[in-house]
DSSP file (Angstrom, degrees, kcal/mol; ACC not computed):
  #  RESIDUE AA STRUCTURE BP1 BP2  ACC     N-H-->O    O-->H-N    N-H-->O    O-->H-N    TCO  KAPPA ALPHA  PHI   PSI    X-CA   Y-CA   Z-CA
    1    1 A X              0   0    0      0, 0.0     4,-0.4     0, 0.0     3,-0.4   0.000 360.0 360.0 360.0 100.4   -1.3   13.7    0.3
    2    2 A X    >>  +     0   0    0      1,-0.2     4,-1.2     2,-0.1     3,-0.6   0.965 360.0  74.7 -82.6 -41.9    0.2   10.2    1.5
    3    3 A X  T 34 S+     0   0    0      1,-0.2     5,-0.2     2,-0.2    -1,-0.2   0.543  95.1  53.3 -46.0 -36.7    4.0   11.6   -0.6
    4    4 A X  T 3> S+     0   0    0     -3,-0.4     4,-1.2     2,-0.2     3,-0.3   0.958 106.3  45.9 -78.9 -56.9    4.6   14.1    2.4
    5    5 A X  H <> S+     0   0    0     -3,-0.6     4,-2.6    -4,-0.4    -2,-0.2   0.761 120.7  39.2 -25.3 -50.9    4.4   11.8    5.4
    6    6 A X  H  < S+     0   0    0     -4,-1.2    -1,-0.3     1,-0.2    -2,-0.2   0.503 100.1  67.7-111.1  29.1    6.4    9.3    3.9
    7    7 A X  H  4 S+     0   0    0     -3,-0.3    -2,-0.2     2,-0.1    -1,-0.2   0.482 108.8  49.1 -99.9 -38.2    9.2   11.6    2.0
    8    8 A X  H  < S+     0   0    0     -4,-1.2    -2,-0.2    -5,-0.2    98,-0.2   0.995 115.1  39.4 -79.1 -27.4   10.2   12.4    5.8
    9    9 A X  S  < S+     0   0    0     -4,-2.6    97,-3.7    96,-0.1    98,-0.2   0.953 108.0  74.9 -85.8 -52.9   10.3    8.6    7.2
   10   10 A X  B    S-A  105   0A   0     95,-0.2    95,-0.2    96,-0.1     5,-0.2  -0.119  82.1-113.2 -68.0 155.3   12.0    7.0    4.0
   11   11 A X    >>  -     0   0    0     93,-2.9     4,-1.9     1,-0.1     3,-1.9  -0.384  40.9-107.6 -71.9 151.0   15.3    6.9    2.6
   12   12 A X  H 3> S+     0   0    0      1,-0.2     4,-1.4     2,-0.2     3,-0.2   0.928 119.5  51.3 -37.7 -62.2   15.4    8.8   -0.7
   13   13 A X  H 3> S+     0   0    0      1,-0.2     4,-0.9     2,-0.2    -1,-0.2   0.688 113.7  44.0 -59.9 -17.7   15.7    5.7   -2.7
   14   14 A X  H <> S+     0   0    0     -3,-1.9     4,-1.7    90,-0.2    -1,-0.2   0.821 105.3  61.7 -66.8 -49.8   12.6    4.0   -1.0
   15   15 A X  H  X S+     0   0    0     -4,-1.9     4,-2.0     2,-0.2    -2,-0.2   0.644  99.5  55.8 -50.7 -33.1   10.7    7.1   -1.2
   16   16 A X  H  X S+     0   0    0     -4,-1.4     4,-1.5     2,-0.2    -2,-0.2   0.930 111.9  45.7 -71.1 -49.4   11.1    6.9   -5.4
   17   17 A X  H  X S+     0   0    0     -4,-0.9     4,-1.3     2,-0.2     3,-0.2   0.923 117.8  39.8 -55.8 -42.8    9.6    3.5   -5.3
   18   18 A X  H  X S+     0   0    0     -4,-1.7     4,-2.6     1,-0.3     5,-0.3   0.939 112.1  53.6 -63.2 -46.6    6.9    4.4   -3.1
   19   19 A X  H  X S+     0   0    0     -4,-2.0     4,-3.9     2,-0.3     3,-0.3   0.873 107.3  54.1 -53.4 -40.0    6.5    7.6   -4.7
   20   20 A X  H  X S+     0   0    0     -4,-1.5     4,-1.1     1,-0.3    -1,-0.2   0.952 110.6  51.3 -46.0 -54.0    6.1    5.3   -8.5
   21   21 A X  H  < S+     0   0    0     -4,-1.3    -1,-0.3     1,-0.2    -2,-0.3   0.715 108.1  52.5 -80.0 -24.0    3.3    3.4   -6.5
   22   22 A X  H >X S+     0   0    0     -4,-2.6     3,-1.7    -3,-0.3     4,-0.6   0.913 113.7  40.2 -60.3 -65.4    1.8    6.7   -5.6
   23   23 A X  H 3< S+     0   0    0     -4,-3.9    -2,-0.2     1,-0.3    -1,-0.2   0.523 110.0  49.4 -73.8  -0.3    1.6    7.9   -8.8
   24   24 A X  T 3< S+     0   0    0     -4,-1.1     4,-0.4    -3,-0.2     5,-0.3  -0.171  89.7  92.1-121.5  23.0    0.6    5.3  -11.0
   25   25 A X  T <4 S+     0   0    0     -3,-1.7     4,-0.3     3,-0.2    -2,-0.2   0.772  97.2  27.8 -76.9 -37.3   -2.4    4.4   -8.5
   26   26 A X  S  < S+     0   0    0     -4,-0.6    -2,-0.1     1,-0.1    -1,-0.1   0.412 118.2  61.5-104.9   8.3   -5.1    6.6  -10.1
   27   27 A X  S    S+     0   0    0      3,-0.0    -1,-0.1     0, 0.0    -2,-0.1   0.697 121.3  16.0 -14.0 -72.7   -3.6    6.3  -13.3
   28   28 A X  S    S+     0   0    0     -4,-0.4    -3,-0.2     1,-0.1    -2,-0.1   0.894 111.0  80.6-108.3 -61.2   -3.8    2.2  -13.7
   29   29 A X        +     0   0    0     -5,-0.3     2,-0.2    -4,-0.3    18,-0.2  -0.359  39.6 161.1-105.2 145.5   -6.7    1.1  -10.8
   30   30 A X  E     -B   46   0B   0     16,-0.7    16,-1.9    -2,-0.1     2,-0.5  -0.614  39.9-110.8 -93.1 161.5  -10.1    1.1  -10.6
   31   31 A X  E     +B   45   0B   0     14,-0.2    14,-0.2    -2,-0.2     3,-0.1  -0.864  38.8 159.8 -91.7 128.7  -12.4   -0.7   -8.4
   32   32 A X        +     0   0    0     12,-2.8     2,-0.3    -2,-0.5    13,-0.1   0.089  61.4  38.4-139.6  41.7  -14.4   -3.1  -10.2
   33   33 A X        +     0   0    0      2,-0.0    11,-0.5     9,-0.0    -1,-0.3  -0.805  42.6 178.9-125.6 146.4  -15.5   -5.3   -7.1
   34   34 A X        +     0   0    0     -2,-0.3     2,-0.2     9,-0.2     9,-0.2  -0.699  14.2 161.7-141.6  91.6  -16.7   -5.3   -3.3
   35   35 A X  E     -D   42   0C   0      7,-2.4     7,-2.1    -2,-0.2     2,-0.3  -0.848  26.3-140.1-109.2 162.1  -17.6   -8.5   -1.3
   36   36 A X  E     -D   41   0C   0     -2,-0.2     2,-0.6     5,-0.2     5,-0.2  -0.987  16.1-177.9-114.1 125.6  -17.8   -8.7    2.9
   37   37 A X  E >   -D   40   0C   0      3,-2.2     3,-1.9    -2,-0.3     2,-0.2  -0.869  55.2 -62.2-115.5 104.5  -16.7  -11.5    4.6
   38   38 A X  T 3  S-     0   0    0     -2,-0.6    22,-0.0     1,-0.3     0, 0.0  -0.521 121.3 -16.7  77.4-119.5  -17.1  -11.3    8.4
   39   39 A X  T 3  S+     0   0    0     -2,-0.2    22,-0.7    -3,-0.1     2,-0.7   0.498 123.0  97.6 -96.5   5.0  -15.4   -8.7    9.6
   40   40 A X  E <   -DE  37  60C   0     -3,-1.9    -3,-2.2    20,-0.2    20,-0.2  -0.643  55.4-149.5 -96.3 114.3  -13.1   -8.4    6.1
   41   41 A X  E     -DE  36  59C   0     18,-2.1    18,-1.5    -2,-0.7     2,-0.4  -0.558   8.2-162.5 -61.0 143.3  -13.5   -6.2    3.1
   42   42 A X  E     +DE  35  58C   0     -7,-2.1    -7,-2.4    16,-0.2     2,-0.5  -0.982  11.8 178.0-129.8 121.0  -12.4   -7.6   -0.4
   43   43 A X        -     0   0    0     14,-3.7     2,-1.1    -2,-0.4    14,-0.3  -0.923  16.8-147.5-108.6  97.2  -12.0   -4.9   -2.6
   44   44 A X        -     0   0    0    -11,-0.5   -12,-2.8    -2,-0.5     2,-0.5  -0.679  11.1-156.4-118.4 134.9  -10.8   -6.0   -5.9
   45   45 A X  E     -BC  31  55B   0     -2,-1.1    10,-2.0    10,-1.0     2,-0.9  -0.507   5.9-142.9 -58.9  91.6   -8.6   -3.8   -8.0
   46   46 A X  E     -BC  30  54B   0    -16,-1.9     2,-0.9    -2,-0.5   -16,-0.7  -0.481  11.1-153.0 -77.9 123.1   -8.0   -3.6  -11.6
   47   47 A X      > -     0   0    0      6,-3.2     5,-1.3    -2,-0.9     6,-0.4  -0.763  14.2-173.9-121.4 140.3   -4.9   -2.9  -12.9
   48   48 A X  T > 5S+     0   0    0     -2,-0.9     3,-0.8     1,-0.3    -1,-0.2   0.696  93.6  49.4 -70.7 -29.7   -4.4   -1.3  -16.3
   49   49 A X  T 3 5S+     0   0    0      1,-0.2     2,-0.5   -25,-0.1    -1,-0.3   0.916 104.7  65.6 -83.8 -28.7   -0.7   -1.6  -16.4
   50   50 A X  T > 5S-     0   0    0      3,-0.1     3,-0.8     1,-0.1    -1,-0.2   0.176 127.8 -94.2 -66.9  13.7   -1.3   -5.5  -15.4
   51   51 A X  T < 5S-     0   0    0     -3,-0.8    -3,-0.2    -2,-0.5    -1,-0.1   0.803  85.3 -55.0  47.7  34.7   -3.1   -6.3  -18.8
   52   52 A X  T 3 <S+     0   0    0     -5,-1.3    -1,-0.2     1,-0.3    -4,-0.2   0.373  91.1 169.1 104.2   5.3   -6.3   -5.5  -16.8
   53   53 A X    <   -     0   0    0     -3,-0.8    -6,-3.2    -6,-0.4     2,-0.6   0.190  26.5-138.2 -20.6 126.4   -5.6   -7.9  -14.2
   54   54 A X  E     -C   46   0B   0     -8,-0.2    -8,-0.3    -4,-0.1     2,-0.2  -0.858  16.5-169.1-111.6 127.4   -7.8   -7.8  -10.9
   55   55 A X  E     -C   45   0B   0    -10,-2.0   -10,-1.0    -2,-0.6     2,-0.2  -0.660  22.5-123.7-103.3 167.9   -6.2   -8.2   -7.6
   56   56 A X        -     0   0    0     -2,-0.2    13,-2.4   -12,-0.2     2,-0.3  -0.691  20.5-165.1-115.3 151.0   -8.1   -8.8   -4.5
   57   57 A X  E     - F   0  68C   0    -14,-0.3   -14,-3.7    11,-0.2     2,-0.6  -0.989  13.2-162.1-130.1 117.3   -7.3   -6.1   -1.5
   58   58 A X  E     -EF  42  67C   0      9,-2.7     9,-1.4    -2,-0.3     2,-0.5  -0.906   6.3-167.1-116.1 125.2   -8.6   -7.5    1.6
   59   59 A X  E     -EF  41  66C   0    -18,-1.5   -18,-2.1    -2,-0.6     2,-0.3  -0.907  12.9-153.7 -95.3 123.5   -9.2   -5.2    4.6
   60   60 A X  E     -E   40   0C   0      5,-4.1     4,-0.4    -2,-0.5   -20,-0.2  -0.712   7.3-155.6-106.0 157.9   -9.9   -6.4    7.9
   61   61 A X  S    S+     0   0    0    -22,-0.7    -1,-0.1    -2,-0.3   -21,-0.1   0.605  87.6  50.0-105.0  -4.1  -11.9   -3.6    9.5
   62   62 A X  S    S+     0   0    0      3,-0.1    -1,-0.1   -23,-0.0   -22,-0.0   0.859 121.1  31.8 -58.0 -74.4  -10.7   -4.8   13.3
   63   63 A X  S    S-     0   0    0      2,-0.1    -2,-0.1     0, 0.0     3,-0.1   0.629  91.9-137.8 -40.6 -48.2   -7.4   -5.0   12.7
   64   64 A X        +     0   0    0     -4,-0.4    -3,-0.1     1,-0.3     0, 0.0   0.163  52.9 151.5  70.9  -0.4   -7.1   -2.5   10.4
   65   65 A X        -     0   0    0     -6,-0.1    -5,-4.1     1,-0.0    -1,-0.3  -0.232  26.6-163.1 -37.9 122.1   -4.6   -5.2    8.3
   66   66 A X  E     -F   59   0C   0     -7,-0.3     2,-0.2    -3,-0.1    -7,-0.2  -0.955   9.8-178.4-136.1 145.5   -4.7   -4.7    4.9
   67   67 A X  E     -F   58   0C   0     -9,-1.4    -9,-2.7    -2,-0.3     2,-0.3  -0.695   7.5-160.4-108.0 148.9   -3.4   -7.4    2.1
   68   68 A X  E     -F   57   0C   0    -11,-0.2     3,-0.3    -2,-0.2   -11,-0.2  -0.849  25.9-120.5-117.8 168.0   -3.1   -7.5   -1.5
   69   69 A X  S    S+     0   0    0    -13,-2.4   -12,-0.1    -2,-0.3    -1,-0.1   0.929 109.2  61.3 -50.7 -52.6   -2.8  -10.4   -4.4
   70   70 A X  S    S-     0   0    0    -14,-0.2    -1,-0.2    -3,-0.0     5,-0.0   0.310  89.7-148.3 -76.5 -29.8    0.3   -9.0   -5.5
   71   71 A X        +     0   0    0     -3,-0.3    -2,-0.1     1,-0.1     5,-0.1   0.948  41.3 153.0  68.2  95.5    2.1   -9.4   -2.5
   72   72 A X  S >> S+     0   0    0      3,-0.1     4,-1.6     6,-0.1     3,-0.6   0.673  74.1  41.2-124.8 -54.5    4.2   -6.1   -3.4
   73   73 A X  H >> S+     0   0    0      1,-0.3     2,-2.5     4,-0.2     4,-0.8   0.715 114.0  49.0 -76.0-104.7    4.8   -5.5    1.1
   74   74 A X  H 34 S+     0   0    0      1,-0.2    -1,-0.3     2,-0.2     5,-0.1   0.196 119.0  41.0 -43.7 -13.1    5.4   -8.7    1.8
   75   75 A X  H <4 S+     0   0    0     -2,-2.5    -1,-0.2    -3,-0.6    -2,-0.2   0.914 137.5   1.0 -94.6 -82.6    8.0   -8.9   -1.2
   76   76 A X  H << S-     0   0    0     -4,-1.6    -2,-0.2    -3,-0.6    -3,-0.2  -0.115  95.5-118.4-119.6  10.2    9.9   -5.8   -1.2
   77   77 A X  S  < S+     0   0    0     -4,-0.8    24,-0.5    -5,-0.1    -4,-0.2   0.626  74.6 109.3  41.1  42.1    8.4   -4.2    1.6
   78   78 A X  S    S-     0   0    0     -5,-0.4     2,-0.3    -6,-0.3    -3,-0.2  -0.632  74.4-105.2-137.9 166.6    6.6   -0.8    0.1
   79   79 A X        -     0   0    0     -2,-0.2   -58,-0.2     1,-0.2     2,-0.0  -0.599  45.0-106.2 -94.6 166.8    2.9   -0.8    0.0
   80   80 A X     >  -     0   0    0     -2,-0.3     4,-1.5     1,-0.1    -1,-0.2  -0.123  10.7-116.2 -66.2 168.0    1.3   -1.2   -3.4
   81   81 A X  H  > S+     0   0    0      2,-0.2     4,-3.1     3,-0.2     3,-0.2   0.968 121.4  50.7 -69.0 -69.8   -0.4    0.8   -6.0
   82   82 A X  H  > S+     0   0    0      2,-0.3     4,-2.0     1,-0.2     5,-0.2   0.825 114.1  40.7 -10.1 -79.8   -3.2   -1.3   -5.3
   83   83 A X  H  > S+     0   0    0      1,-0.2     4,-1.2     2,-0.2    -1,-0.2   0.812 113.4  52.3 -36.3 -65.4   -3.1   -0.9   -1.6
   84   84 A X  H  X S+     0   0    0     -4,-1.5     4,-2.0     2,-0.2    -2,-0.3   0.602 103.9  51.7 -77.8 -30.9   -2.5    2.5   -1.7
   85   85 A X  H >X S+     0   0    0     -4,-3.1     4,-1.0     2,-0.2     3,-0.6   0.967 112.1  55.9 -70.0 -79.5   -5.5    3.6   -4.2
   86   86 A X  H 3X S+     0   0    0     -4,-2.0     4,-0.8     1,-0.2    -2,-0.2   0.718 115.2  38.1 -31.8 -43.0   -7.8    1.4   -1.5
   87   87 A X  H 3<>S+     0   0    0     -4,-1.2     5,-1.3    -5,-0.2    -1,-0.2   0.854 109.7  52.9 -72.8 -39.5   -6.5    3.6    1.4
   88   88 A X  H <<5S+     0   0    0     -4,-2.0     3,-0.2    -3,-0.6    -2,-0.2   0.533 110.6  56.9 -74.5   3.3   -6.3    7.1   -0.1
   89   89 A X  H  <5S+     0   0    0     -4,-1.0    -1,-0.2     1,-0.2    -3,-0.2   0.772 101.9  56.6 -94.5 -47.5  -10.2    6.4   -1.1
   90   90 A X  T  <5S-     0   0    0     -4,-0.8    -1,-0.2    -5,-0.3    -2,-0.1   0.113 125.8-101.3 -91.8  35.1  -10.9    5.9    2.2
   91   91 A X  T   5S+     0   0    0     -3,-0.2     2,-0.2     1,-0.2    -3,-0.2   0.118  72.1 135.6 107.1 -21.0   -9.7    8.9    3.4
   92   92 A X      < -     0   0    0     -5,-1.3    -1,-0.2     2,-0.1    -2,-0.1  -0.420  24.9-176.0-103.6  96.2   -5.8    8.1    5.1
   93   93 A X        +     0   0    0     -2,-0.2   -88,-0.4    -3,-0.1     2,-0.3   0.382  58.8  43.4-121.1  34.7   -3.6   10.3    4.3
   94   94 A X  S    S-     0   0    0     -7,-0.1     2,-0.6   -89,-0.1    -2,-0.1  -0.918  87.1 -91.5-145.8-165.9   -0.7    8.7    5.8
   95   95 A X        -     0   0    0     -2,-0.3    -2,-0.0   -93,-0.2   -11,-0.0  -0.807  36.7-116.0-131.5 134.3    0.6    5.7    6.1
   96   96 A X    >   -     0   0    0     -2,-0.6     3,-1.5     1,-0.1    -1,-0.1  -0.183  20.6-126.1 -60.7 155.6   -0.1    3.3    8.8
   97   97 A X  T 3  S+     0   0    0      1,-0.2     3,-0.5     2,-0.2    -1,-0.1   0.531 107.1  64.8 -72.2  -2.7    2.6    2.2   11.1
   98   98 A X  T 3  S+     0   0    0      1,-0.2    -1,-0.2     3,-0.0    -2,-0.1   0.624 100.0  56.8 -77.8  -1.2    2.2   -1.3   10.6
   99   99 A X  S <  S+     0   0    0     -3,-1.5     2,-0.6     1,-0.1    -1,-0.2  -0.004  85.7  87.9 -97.9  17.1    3.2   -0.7    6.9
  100  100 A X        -     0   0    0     -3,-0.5     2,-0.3   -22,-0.1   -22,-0.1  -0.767  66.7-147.9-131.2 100.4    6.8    1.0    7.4
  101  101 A X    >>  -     0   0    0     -2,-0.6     3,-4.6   -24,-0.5     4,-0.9  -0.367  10.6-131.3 -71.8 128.7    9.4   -1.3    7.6
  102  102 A X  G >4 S+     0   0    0     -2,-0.3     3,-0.5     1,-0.3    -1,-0.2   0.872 101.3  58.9 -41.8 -18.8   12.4   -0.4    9.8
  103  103 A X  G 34 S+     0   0    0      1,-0.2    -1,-0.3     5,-0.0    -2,-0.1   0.745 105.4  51.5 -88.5   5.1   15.1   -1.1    7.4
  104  104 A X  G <4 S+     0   0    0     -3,-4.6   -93,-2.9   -27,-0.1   -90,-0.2   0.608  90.0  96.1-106.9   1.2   13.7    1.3    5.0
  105  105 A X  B << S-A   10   0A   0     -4,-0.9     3,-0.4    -3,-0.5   -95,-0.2  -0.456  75.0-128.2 -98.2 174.2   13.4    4.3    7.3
  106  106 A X  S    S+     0   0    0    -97,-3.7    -1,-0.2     1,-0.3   -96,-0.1   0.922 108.7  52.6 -76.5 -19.0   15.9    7.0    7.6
  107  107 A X  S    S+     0   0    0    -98,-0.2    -1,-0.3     2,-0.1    -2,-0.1   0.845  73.6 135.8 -55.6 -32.4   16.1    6.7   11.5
  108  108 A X        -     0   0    0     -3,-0.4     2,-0.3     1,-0.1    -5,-0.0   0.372  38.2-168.5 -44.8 108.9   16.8    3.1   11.1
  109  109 A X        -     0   0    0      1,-0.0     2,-0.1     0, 0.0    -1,-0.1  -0.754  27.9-103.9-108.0 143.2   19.8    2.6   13.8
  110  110 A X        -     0   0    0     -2,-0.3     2,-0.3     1,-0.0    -1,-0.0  -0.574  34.5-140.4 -71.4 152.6   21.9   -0.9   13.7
  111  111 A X        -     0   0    0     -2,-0.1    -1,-0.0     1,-0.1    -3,-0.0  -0.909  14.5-105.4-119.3 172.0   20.9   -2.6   16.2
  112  112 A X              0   0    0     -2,-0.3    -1,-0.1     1,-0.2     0, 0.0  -0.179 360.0 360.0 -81.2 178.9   23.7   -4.9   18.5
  113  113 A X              0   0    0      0, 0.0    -1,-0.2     0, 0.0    -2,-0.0   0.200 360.0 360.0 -92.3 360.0   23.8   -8.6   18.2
């Protein structure tokens, strides 16, 4: 259950987007690829709502960085459907800290200039 973890760090209104991307991950993707590059997984994703689109999920297995096609964190800062179907498969049922942006959590204090 990744939904518990992050209903206490996000603000409510974040938490309904995330929570969309939660629930419409085993819903719209499948996995319909796996290549290794080095030390990097590429997983790529179909999604159903995407007219069957496949986006590439790349995992570094070092890092533990993972990216998508869709650039969904880097946009808007929530993880993806995408993303998030590739993590709750592997077992994670919360969500790493390099994936929670301060300005969306509820602690989130100004800080001075």
């Amino acid at each position: 259950m990744i939904e518990k973890p992050a209903s206490k760090i996000y603000t409510h209104t974040v938490f309904y987007e995330f929570q969309e991307q939660v629930q419409a991950a085993p819903c719209s993707c499948a996995v319909r690829g796996f290549s290794k590059q080095g030390n990097v997984d590429i997983i790529g994703v179909e999604d159903a709502y995407k007219q069957c689109r496949i986006f590439q999920v790349a995992q570094n297995n070092e890092s533990k960085e993972t990216t998508c096609t869709c650039k969904m964190f880097e946009r808007n800062g929530i993880l993806c459907k995408h993303i998030i179907w590739i993590i709750s498969g592997k077992g994670l049922h919360s969500i790493p800290k390099q994936y929670i942006a301060s300005r969306w959590m509820k602690k989130s204090y100004r800080k001075p200039l």
